[in-house]
Backbone atoms as SQL, in Angstrom:
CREATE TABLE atoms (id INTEGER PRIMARY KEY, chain TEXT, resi INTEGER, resn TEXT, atom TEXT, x REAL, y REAL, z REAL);
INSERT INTO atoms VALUES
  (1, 'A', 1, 'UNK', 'N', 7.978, -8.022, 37.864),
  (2, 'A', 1, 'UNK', 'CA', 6.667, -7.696, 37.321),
  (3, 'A', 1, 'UNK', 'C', 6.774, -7.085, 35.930),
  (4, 'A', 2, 'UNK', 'N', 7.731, -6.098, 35.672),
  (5, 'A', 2, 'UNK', 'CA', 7.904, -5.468, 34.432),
  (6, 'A', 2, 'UNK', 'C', 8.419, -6.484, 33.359),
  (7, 'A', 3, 'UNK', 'N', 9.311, -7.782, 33.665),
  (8, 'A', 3, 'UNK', 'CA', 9.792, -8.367, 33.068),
  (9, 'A', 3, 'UNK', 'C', 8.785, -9.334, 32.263),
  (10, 'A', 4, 'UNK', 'N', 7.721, -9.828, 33.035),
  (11, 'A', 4, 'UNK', 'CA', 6.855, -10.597, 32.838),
  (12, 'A', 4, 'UNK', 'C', 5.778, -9.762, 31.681),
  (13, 'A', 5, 'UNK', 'N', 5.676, -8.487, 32.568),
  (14, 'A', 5, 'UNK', 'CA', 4.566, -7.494, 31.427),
  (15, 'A', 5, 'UNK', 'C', 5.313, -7.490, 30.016),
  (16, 'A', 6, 'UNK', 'N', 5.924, -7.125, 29.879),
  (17, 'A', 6, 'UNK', 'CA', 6.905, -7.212, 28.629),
  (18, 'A', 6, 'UNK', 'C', 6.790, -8.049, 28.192),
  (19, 'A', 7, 'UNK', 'N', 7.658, -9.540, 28.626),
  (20, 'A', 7, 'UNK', 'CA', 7.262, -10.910, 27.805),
  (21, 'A', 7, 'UNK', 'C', 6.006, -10.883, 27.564),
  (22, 'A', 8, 'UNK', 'N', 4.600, -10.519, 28.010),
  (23, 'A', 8, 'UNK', 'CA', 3.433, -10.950, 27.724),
  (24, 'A', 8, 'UNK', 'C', 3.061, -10.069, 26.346),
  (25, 'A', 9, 'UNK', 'N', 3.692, -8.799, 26.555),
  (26, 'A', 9, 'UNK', 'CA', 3.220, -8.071, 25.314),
  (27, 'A', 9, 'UNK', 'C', 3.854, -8.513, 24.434),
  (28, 'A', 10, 'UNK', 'N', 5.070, -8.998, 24.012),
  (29, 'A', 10, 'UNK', 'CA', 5.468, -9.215, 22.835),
  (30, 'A', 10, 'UNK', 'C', 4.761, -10.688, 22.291),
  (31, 'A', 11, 'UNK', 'N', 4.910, -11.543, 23.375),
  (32, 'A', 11, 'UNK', 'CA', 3.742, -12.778, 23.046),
  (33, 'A', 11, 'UNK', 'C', 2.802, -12.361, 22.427),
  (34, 'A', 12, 'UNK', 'N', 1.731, -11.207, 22.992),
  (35, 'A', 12, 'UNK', 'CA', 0.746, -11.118, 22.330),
  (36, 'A', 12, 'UNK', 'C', 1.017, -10.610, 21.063),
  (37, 'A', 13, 'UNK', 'N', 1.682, -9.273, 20.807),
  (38, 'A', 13, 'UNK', 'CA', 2.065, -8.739, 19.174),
  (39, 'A', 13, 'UNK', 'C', 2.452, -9.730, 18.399),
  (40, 'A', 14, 'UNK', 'N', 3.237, -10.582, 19.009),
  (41, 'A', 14, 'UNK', 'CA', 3.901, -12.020, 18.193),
  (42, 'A', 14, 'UNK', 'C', 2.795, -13.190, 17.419),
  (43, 'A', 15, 'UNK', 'N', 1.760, -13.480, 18.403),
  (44, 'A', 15, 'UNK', 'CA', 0.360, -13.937, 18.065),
  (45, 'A', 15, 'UNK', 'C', -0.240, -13.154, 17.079),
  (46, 'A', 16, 'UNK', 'N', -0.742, -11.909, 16.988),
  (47, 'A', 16, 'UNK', 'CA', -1.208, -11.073, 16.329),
  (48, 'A', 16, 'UNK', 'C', -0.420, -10.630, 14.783),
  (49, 'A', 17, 'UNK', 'N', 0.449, -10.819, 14.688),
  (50, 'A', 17, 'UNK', 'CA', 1.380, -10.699, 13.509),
  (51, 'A', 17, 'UNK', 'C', 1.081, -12.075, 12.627),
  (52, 'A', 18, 'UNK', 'N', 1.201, -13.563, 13.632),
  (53, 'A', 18, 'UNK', 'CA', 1.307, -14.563, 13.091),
  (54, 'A', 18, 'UNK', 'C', -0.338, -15.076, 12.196),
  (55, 'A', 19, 'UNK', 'N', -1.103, -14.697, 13.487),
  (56, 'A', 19, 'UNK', 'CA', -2.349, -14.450, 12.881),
  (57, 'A', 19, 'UNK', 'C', -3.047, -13.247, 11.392),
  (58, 'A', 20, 'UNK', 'N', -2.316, -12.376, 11.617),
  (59, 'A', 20, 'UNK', 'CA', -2.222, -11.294, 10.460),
  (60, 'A', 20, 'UNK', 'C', -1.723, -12.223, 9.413),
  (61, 'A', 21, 'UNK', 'N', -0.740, -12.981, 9.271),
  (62, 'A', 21, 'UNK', 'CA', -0.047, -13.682, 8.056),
  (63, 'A', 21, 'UNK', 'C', -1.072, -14.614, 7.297),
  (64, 'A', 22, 'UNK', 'N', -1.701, -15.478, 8.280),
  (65, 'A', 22, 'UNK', 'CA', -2.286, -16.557, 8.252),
  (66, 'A', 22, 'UNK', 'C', -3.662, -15.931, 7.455),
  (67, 'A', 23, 'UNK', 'N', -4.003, -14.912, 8.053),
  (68, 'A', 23, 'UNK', 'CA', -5.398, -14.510, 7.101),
  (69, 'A', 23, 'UNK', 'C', -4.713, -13.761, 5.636),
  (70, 'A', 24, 'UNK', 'N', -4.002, -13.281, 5.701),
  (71, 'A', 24, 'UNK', 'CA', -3.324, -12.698, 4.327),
  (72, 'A', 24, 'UNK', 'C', -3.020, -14.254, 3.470),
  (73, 'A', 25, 'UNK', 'N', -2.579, -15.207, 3.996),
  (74, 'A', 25, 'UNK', 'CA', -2.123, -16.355, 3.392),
  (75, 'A', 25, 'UNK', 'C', -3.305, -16.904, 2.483),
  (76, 'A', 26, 'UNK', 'N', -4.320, -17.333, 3.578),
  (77, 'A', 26, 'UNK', 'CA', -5.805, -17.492, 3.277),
  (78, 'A', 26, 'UNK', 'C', -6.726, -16.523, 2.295),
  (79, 'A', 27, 'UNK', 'N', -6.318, -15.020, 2.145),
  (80, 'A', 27, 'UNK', 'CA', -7.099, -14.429, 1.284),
  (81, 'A', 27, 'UNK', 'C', -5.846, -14.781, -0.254),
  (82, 'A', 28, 'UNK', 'N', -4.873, -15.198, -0.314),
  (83, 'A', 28, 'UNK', 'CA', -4.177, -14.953, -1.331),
  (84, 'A', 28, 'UNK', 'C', -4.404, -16.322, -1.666),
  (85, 'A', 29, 'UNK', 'N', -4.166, -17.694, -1.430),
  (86, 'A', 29, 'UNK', 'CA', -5.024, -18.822, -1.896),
  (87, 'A', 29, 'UNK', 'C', -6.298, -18.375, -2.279),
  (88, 'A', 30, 'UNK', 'N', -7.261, -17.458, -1.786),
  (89, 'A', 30, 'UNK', 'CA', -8.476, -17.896, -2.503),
  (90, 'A', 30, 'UNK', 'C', -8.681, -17.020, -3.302),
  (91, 'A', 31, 'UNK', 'N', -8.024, -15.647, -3.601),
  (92, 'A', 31, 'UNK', 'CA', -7.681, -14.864, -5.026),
  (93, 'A', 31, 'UNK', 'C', -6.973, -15.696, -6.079),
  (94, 'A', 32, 'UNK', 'N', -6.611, -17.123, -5.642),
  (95, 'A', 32, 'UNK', 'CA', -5.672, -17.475, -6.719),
  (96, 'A', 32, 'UNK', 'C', -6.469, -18.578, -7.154),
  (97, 'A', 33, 'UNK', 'N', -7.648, -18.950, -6.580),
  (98, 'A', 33, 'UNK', 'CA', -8.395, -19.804, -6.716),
  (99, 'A', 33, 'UNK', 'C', -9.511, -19.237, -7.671),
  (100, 'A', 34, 'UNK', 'N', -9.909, -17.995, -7.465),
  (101, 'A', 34, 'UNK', 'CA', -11.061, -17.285, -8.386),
  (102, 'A', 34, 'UNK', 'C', -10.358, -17.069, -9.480),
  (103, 'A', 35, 'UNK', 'N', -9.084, -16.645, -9.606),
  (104, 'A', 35, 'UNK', 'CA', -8.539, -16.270, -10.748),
  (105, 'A', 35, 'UNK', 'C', -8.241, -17.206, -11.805),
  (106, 'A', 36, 'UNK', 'N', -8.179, -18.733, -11.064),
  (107, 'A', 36, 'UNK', 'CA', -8.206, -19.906, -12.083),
  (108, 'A', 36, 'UNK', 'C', -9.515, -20.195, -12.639),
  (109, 'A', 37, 'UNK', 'N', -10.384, -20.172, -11.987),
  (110, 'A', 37, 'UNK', 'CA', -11.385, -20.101, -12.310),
  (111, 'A', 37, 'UNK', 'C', -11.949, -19.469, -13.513),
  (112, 'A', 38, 'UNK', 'N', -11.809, -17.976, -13.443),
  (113, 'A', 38, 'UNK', 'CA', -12.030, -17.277, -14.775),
  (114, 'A', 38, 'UNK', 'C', -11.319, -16.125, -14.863),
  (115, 'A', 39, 'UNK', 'N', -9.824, -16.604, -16.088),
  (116, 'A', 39, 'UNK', 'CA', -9.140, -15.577, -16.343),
  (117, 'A', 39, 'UNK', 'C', -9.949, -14.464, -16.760),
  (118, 'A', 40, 'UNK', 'N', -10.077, -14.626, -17.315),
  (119, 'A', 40, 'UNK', 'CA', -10.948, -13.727, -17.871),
  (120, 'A', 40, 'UNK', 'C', -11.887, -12.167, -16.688),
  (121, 'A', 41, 'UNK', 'N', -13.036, -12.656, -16.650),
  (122, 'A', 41, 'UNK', 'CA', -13.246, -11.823, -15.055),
  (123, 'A', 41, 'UNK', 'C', -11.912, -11.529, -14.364),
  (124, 'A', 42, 'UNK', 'N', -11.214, -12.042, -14.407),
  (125, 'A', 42, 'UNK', 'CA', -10.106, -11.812, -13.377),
  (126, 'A', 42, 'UNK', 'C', -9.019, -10.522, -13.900),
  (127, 'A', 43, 'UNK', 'N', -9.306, -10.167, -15.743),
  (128, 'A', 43, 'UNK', 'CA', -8.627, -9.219, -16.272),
  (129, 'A', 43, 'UNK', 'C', -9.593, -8.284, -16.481),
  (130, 'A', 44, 'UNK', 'N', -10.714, -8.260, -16.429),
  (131, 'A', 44, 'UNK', 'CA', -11.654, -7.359, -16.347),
  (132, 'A', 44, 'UNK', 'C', -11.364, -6.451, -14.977),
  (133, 'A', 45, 'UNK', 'N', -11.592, -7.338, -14.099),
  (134, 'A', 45, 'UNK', 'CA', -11.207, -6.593, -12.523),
  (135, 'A', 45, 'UNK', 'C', -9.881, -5.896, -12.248),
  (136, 'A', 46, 'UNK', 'N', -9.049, -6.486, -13.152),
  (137, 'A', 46, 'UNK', 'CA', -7.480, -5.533, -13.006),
  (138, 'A', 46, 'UNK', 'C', -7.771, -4.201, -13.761),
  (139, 'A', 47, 'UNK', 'N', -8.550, -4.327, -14.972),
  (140, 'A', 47, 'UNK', 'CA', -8.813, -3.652, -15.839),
  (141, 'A', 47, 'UNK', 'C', -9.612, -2.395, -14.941),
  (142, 'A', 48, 'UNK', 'N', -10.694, -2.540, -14.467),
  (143, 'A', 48, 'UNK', 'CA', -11.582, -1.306, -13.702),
  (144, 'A', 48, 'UNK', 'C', -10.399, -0.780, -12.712),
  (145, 'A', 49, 'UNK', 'N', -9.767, -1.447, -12.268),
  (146, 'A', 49, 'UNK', 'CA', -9.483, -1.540, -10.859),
  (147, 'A', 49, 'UNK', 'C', -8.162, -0.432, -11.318),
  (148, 'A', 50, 'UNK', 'N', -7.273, -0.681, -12.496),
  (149, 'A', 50, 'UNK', 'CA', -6.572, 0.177, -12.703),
  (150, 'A', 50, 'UNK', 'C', -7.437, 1.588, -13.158),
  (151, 'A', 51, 'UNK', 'N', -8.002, 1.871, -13.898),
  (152, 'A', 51, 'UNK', 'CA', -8.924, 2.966, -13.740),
  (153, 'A', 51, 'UNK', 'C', -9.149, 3.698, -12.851),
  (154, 'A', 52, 'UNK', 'N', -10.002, 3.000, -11.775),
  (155, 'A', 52, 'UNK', 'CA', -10.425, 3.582, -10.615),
  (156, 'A', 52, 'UNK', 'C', -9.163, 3.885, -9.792),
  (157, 'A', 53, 'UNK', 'N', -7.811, 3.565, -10.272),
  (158, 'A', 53, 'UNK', 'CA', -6.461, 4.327, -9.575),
  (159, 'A', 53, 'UNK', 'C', -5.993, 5.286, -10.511),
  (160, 'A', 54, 'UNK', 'N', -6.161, 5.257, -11.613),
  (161, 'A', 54, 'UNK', 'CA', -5.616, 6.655, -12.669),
  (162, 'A', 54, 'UNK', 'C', -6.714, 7.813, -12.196),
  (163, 'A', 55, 'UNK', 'N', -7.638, 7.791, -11.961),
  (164, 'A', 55, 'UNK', 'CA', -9.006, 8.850, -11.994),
  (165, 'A', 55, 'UNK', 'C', -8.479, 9.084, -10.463),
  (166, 'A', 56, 'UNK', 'N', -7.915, 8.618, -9.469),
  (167, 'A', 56, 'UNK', 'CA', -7.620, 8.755, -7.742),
  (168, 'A', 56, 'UNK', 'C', -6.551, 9.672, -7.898),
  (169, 'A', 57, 'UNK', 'N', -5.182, 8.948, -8.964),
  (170, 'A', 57, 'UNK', 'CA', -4.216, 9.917, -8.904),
  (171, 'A', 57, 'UNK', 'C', -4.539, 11.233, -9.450),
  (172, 'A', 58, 'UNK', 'N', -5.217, 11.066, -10.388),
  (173, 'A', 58, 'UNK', 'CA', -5.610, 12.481, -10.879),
  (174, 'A', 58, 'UNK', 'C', -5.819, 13.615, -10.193),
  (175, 'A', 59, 'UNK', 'N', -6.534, 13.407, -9.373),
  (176, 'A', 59, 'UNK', 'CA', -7.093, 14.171, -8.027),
  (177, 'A', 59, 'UNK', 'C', -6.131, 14.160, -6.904),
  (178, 'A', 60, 'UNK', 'N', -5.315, 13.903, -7.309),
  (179, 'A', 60, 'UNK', 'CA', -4.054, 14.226, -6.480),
  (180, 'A', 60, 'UNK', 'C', -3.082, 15.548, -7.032),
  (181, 'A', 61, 'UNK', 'N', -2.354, 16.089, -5.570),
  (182, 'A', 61, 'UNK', 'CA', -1.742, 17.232, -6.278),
  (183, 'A', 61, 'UNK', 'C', -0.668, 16.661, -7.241),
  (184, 'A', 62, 'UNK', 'N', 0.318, 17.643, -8.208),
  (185, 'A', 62, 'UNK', 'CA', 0.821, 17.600, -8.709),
  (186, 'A', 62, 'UNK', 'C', 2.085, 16.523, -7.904),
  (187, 'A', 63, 'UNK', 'N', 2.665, 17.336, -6.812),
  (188, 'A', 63, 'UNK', 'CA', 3.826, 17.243, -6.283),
  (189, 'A', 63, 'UNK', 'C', 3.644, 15.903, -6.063),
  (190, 'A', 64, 'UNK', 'N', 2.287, 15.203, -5.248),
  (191, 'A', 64, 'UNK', 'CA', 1.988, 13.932, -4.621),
  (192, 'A', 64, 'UNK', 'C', 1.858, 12.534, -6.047),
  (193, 'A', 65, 'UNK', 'N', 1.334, 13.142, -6.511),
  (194, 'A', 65, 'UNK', 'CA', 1.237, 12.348, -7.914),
  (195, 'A', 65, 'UNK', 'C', 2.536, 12.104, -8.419),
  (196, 'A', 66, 'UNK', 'N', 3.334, 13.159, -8.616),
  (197, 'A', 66, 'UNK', 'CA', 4.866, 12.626, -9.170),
  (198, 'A', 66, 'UNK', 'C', 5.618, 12.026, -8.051),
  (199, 'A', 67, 'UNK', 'N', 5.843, 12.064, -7.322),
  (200, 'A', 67, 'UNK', 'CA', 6.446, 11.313, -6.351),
  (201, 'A', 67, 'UNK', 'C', 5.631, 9.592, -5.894),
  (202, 'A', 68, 'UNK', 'N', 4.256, 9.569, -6.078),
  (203, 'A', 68, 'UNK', 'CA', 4.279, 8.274, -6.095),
  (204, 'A', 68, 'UNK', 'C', 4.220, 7.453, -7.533),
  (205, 'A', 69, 'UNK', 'N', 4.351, 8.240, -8.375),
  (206, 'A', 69, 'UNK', 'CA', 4.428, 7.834, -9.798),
  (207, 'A', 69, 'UNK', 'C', 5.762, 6.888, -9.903),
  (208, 'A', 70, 'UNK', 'N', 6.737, 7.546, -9.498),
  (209, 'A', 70, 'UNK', 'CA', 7.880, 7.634, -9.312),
  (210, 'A', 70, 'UNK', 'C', 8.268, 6.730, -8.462),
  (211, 'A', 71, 'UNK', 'N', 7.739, 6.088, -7.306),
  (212, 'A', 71, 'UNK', 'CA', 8.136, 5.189, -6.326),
  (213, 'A', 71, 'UNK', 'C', 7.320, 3.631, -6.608),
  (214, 'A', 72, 'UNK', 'N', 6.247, 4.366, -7.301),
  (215, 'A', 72, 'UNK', 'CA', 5.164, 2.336, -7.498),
  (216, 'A', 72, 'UNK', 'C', 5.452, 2.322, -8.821),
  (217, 'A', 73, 'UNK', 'N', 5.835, 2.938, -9.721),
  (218, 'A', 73, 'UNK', 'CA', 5.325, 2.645, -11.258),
  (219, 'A', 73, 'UNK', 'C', 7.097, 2.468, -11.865),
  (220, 'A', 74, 'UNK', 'N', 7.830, 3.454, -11.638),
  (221, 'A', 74, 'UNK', 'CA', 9.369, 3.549, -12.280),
  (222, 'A', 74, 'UNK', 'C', 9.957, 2.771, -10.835),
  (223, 'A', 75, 'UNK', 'N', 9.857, 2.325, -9.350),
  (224, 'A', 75, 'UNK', 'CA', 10.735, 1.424, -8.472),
  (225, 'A', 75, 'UNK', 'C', 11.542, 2.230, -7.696),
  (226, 'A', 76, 'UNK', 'N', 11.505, 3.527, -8.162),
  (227, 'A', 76, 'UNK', 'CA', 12.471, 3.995, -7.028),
  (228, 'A', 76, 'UNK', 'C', 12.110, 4.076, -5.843),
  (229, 'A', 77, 'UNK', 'N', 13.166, 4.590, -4.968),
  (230, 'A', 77, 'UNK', 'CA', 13.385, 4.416, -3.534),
  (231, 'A', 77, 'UNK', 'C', 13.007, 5.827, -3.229),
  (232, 'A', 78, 'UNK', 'N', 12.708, 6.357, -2.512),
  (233, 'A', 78, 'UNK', 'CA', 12.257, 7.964, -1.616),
  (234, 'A', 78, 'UNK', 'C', 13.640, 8.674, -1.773),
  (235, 'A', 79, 'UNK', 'N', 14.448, 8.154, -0.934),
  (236, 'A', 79, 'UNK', 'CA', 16.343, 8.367, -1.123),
  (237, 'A', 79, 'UNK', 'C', 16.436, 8.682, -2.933),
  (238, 'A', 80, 'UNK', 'N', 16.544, 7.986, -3.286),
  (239, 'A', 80, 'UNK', 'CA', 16.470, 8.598, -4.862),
  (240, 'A', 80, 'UNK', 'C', 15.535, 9.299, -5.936),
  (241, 'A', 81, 'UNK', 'N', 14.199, 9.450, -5.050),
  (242, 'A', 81, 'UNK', 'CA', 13.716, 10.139, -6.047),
  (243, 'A', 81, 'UNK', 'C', 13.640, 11.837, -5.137),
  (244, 'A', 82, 'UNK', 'N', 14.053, 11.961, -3.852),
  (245, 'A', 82, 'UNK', 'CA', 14.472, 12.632, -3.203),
  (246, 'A', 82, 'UNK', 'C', 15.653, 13.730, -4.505),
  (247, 'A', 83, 'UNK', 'N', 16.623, 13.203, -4.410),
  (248, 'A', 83, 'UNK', 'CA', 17.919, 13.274, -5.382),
  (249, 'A', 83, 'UNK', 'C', 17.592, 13.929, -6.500),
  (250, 'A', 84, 'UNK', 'N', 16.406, 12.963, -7.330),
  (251, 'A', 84, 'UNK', 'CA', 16.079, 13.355, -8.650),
  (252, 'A', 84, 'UNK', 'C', 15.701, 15.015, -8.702),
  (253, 'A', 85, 'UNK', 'N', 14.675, 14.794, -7.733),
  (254, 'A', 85, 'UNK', 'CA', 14.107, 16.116, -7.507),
  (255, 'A', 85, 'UNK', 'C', 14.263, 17.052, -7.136),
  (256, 'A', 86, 'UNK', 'N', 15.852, 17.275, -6.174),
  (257, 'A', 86, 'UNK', 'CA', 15.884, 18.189, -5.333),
  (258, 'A', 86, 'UNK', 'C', 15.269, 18.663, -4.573),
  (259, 'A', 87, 'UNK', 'N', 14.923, 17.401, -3.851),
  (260, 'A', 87, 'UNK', 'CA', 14.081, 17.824, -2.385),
  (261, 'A', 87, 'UNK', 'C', 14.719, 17.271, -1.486),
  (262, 'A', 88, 'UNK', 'N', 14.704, 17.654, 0.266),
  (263, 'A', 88, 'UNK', 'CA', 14.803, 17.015, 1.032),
  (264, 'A', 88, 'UNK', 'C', 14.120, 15.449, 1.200),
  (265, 'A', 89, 'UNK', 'N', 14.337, 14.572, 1.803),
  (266, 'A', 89, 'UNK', 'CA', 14.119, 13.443, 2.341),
  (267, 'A', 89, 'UNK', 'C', 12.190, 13.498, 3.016),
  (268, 'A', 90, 'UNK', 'N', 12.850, 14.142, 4.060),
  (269, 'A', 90, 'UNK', 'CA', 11.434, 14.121, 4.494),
  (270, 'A', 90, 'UNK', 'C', 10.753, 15.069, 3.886),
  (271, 'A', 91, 'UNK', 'N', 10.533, 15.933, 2.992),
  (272, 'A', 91, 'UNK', 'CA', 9.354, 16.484, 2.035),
  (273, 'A', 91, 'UNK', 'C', 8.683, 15.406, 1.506),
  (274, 'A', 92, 'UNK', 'N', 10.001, 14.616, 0.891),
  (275, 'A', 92, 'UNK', 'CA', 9.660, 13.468, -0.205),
  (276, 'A', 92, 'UNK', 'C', 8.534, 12.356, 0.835),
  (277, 'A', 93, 'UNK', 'N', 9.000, 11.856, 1.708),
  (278, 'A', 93, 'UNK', 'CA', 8.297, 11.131, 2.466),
  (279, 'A', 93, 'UNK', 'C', 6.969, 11.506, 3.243),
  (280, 'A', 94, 'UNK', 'N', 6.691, 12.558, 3.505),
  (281, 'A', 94, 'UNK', 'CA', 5.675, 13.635, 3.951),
  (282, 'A', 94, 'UNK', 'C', 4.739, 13.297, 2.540),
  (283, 'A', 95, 'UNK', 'N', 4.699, 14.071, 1.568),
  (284, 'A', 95, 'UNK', 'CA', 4.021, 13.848, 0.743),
  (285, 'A', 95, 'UNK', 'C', 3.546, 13.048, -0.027),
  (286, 'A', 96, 'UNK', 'N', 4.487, 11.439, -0.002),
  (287, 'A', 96, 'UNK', 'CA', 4.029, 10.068, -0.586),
  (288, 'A', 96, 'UNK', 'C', 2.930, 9.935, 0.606),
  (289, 'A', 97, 'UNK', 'N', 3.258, 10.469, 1.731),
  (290, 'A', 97, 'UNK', 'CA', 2.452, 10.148, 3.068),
  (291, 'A', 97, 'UNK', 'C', 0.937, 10.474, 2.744),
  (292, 'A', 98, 'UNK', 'N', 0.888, 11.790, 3.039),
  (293, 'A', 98, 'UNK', 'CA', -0.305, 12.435, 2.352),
  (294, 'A', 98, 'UNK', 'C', -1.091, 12.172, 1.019),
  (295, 'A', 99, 'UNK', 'N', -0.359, 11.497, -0.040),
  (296, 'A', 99, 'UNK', 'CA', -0.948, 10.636, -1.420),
  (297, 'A', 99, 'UNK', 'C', -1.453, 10.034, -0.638),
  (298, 'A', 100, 'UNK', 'N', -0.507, 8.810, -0.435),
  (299, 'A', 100, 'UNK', 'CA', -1.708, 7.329, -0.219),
  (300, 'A', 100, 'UNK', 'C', -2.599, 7.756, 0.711),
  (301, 'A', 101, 'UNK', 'N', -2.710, 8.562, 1.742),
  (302, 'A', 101, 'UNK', 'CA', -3.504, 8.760, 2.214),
  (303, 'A', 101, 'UNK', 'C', -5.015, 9.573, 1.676),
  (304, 'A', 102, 'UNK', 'N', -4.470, 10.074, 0.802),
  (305, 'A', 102, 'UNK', 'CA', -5.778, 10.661, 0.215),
  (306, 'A', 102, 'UNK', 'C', -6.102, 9.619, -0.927),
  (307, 'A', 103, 'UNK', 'N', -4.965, 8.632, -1.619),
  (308, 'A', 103, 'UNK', 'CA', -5.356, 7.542, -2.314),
  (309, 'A', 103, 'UNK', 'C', -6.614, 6.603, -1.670),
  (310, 'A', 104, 'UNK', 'N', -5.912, 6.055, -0.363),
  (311, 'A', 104, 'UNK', 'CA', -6.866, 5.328, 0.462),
  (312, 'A', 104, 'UNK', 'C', -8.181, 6.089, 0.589),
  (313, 'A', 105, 'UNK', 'N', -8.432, 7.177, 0.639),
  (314, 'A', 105, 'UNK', 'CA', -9.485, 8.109, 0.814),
  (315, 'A', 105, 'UNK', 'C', -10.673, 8.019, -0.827),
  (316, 'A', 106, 'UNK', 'N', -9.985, 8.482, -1.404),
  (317, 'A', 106, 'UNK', 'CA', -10.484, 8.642, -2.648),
  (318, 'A', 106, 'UNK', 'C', -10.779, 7.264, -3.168),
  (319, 'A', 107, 'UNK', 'N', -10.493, 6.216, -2.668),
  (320, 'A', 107, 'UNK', 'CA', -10.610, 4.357, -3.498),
  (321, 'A', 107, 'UNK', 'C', -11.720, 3.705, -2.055),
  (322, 'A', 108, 'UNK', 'N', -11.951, 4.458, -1.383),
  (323, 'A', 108, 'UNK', 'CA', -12.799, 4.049, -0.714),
  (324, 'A', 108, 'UNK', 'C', -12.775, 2.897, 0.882),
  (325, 'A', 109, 'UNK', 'N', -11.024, 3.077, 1.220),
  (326, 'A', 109, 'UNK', 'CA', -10.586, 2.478, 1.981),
  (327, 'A', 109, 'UNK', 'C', -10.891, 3.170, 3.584),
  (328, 'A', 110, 'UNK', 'N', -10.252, 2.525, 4.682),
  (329, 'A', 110, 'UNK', 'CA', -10.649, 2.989, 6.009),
  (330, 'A', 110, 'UNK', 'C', -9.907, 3.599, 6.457),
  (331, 'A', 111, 'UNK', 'N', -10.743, 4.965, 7.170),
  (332, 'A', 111, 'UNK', 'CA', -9.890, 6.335, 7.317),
  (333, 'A', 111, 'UNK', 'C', -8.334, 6.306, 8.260);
């Protein structure tokens, strides 16, 4: 019985992943379809869109702001900007945590 419950759950997560792809696939064809359409609009919208993330980080603390500055914008890894900073690991990861989360908050995403 347990063996079967098991196989069924991963079937299902397995479905659900594949399906997750398939709509990500589908929204990225048709972003690439508007964007041929009109470059233009299409650099306008990068244009606000970066804005409305400089004015988010802003409102972020100090500590949270440099650490994701540091991981999306310069590429580093948590492990190394850990290093840079002289912090533990999980501080570093705790607090990128708490950014995007108040990023997602502040840009108007779901709680």
């Amino acid at each position: 019985y347990l063996s079967i419950l098991a196989r069924s759950r991963c079937l299902d997560r397995l479905r659900s992943w594949r399906n997750r792809q398939r709509s990500l696939e589908r929204g990225r064809v048709e972003l690439q379809g508007d964007a041929a359409e009109d470059p233009a609009l299409e650099q306008l919208a990068g244009a606000e869109q970066a804005v409305e993330v400089q004015t988010a980080l802003a409102q972020l603390s100090e500590h949270q702001r440099q650490i994701l500055k540091m991981a999306y914008y310069e590429g580093m890894s948590q492990t190394e900007i850990a290093k840079q900073l002289n912090l533990p690991l999980g501080t570093v990861k705790a607090r990128a945590r708490r950014g995007l989360l108040r990023l997602r908050e502040l840009l108007g995403g779901a709680p």
